[in-house]
C-alpha positions as CSV (number, residue, x, y, z in Angstrom):
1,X,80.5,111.2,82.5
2,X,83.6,113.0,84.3
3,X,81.0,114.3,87.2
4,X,79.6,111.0,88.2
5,X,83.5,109.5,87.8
6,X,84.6,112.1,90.0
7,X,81.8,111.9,92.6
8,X,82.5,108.4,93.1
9,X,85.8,108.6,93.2
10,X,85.1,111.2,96.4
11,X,82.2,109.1,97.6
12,X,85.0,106.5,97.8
13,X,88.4,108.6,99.3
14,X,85.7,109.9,102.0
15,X,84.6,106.0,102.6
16,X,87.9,104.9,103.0
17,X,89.0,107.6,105.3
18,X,86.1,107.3,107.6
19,X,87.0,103.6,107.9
20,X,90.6,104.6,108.3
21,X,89.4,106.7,111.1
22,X,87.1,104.0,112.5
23,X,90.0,101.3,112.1
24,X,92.3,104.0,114.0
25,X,89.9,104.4,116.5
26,X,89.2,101.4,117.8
27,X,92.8,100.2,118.0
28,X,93.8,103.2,119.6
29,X,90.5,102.1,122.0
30,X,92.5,98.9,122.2
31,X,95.5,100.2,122.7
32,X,94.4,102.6,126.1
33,X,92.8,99.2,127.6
34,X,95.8,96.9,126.8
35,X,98.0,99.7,128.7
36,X,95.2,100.0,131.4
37,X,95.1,95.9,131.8
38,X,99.7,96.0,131.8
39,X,99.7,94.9,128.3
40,X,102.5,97.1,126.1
41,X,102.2,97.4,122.3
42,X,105.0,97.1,120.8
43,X,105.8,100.1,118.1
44,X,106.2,97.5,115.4
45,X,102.5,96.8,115.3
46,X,101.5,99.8,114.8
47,X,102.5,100.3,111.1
48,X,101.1,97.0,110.6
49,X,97.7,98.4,111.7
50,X,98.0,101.3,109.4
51,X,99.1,98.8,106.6
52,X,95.9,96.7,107.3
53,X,93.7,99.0,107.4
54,X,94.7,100.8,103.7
55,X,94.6,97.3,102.6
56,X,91.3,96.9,103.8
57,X,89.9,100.4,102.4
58,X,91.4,100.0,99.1
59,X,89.6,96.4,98.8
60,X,86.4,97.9,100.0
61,X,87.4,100.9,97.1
62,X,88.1,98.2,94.5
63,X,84.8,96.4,95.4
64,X,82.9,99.1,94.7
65,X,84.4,100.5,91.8
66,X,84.3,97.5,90.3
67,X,80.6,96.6,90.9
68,X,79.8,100.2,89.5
69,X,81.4,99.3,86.1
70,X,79.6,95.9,85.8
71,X,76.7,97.8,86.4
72,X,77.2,100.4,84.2
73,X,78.2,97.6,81.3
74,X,75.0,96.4,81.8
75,X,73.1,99.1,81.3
76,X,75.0,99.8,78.0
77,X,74.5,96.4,76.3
């Protein structure tokens, strides 16, 4: 049981950080074309993109984890 635990608990840390590198991506996309079009960022939203998008990979990791115990409930009853 510790082997499948632990490879989804790595199938999930390497989900969330290629979202987090997605998310960090495309704002920093964003970011270049706001500057391009005179449009300055301020440096307070950028924590606040980092904030959202652990939030949003720790959802997605709770999500999942908790889909894969219902399932495994299941198959135990």
């Amino acid at each position: 049981m510790k082997l499948i635990e632990t490879r989804w608990l790595t199938v999930n840390i390497i989900t969330a950080f290629l979202l987090f590198i997605i998310v960090l991506f495309i704002v920093g996309w964003f970011m270049v074309y706001g500057f391009k079009n005179h449009y300055y960022i301020s440096l307070d939203e950028l924590p606040l993109t980092l904030l959202i998008t652990i939030i949003f990979a720790i959802s997605l990791s709770a999500i999942q984890n908790k889909k894969a115990k219902t399932k495994e409930n299941k198959s135990l009853s």
